[in-house]
C-alpha positions as CSV (number, residue, x, y, z in Angstrom):
1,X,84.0,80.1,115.7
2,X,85.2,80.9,112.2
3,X,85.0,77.4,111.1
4,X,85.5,77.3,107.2
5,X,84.1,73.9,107.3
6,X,80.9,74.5,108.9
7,X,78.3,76.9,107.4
8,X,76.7,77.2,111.0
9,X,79.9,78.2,112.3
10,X,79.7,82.0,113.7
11,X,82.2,83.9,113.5
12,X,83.9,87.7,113.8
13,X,83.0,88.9,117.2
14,X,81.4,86.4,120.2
15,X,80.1,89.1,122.3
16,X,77.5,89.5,119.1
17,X,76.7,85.9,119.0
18,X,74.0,83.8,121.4
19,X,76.0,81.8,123.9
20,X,73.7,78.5,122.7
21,X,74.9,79.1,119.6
22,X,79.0,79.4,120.4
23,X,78.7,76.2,122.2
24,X,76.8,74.1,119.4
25,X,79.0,75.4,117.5
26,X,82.1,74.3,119.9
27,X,80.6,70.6,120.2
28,X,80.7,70.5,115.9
29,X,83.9,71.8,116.1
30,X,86.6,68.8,115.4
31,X,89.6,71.5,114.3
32,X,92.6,70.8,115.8
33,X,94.1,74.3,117.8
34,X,96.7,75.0,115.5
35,X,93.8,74.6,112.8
36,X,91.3,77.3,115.2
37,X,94.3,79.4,115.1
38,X,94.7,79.7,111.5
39,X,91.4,79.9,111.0
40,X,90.6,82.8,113.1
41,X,93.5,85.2,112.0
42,X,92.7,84.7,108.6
43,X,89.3,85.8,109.6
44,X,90.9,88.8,111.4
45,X,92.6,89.6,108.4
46,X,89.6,89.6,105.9
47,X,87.6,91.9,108.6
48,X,90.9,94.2,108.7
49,X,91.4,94.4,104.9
50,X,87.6,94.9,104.2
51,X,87.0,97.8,106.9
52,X,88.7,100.4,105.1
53,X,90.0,101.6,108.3
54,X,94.0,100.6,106.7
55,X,96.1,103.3,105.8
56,X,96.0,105.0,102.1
57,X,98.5,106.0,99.4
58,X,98.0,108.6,97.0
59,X,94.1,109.0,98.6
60,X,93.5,105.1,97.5
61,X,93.2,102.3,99.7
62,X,95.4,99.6,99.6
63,X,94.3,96.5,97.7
64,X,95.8,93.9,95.2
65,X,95.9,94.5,91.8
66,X,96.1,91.0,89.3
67,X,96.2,90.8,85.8
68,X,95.5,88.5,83.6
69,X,94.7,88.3,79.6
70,X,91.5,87.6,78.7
71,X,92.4,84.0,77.3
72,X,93.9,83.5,81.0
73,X,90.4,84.8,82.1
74,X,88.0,82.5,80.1
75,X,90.0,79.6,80.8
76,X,90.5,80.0,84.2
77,X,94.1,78.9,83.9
78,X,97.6,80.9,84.0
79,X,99.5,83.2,86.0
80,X,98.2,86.7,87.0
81,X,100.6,89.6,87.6
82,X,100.8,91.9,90.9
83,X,101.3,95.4,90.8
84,X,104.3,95.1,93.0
85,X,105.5,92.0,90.6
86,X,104.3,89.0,92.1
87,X,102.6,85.9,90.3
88,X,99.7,83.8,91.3
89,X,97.6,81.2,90.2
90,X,94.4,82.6,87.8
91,X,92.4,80.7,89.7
92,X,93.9,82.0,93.2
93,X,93.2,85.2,91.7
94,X,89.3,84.8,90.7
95,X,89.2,83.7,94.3
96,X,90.6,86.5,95.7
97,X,88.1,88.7,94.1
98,X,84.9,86.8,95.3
99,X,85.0,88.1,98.4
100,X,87.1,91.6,97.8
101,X,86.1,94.7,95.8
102,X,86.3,94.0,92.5
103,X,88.0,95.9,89.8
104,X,88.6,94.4,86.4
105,X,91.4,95.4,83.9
106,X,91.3,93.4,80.6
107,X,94.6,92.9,78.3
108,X,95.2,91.4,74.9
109,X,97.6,89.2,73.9
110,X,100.1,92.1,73.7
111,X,99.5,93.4,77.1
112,X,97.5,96.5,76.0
113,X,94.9,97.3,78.1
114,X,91.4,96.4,76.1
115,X,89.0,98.0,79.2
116,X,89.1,98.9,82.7
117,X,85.8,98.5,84.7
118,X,84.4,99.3,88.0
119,X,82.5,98.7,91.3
120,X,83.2,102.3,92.5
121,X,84.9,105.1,91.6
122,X,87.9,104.4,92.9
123,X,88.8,102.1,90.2
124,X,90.7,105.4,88.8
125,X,93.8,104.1,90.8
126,X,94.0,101.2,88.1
127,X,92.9,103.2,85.7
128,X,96.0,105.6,86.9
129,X,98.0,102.5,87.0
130,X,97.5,101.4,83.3
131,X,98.1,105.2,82.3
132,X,101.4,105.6,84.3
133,X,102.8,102.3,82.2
134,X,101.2,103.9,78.7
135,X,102.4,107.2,79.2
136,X,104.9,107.7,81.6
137,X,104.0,111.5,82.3
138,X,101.8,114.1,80.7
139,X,100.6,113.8,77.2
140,X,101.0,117.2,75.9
141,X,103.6,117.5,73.2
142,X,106.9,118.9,74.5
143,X,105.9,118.9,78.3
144,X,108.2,116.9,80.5
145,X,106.1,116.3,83.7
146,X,106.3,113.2,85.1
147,X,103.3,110.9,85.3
148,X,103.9,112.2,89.4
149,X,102.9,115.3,88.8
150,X,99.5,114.7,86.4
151,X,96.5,114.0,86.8
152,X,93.9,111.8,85.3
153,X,92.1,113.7,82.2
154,X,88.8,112.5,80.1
155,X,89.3,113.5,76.6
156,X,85.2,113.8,76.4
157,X,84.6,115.6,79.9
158,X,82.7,113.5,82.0
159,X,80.2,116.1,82.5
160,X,79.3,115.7,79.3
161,X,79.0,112.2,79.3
162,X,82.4,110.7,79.1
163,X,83.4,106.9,79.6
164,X,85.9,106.2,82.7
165,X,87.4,103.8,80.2
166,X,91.2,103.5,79.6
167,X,90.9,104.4,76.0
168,X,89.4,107.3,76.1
169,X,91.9,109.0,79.5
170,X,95.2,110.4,79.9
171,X,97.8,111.8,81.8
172,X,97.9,115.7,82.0
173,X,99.6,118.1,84.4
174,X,97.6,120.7,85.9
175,X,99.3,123.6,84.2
176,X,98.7,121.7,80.9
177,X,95.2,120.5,82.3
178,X,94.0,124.0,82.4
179,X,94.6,124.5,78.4
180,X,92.2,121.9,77.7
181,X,88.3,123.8,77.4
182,X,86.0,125.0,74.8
183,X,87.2,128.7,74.8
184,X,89.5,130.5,71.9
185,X,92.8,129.1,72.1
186,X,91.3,126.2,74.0
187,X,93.2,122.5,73.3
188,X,91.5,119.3,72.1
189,X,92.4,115.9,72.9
190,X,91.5,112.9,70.9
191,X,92.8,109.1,70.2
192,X,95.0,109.5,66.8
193,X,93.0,107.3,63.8
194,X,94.5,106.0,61.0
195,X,92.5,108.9,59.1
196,X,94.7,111.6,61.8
197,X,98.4,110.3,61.9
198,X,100.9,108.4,60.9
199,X,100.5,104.6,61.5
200,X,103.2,104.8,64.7
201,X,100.8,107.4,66.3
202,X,97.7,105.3,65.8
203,X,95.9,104.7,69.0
204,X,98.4,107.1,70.9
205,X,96.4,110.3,72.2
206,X,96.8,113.3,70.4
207,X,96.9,117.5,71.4
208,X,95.5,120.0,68.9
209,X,94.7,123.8,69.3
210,X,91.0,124.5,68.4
211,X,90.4,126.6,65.4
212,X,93.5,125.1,63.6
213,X,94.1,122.5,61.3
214,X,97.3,121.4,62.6
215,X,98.0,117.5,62.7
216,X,96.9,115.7,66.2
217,X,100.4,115.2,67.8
218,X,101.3,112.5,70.4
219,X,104.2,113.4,73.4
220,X,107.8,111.6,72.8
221,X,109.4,113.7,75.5
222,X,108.9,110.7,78.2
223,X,109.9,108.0,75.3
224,X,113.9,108.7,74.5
225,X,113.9,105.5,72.6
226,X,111.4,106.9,70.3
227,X,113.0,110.1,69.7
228,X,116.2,108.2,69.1
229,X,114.4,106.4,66.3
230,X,113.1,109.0,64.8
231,X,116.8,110.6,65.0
232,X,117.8,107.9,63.2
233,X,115.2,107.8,60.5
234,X,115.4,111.3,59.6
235,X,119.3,110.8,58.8
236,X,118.6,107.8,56.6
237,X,115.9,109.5,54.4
């Protein structure tokens, strides 16, 4: 049973499997029992882990989360990063996700994330991931909720079409989330261009009310060390 060596080998539960099979099985089987042992709770814990029958956090299940850049990726060589801050080989990590569900985050070189696909919807807890570490809390100008208290917002409604790509989300609280719509005095949020802002603000998400033609403006509330530096510029000029 549960023989990683043999392809014949059954294996989860016997009282599924053919006696005749089990015991040709047995007589192939030249594991040692510490070797049986190993090799049948490590079977117990991929049938555990891929039930979906663990406990949850947040509404997601648990699972391991690696990164990797995409030079690490194509070259199959490297250490991947755990979201609780553990390493691992790439290759360890490639081999993890064979036989797992699969979610994919890409970085660049600088860490930013380049695209975050999925399997199944809930890829979002990634995608939440890589927007908690971006953002820190709600992207509103001014308000201070923590990325705790938001929720996950498509800047072109997904109703309408919009990607599930970590580009084109954001963090918004629910008070904040309801100012966002279509209507008079309704709020628009958009990626800031070099045509939009500043060169700082340039890929940073941006709030403006519709029917004005105020600036797209970017939230520094959760980013002290920016406001600092723009403390400090604004006494130098």
């Amino acid at each position: 049973m549960n023989n990683p060596d043999d392809p014949e080998s059954p294996g989860g539960d016997t009282d599924l499997v053919d006696s005749t099979v089990l015991a040709a099985a047995a007589e192939r089987d030249n594991r040692t029992q510490g070797q049986r042992n190993h090799d049948a709770f490590k079977k117990m814990l991929e049938t555990v882990v891929g039930s979906d029958t663990l406990g949850k956090h947040r509404g997601q299940p648990a699972i391991v989360v690696a990164t990797m850049t995409l030079d690490d990726l194509e070259a199959e060589t490297g250490i991947a990063t755990t979201a609780s801050g553990g390493t691992l080989p790439v290759r360890d990590a490639l081999a993890l996700a064979g036989s797992n569900r699969k979610f994919l985050a890409l970085l660049d070189n600088a860490h930013r994330p380049l695209f975050l696909g999925r399997e199944k919807r809930l890829a979002s807890a990634i995608q939440r991931i890589a927007l908690i570490a971006a953002e820190r809390g709600c992207s509103r100008p001014g308000c201070d909720q923590p990325a705790t208290r938001t929720a996950v917002h498509h800047m072109h409604e997904w109703k309408d079409g919009g990607r599930t790509d970590i580009t084109v989300l954001t963090l918004v609280c629910d008070g904040d989330h309801a100012q966002v719509h279509d209507g008079e005095g309704g709020w628009i949020t958009e990626l800031i261009t070099s045509e939009t802002g500043p060169p700082e603000w340039v890929g940073r998400v941006g709030w403006r009310q519709r029917g004005t033609d105020d600036a797209l403006t970017p939230n520094d509330t959760h980013f002290p060390d920016r406001r600092y530096q723009r403390m400090v510029d604004e006494r130098r000029e």
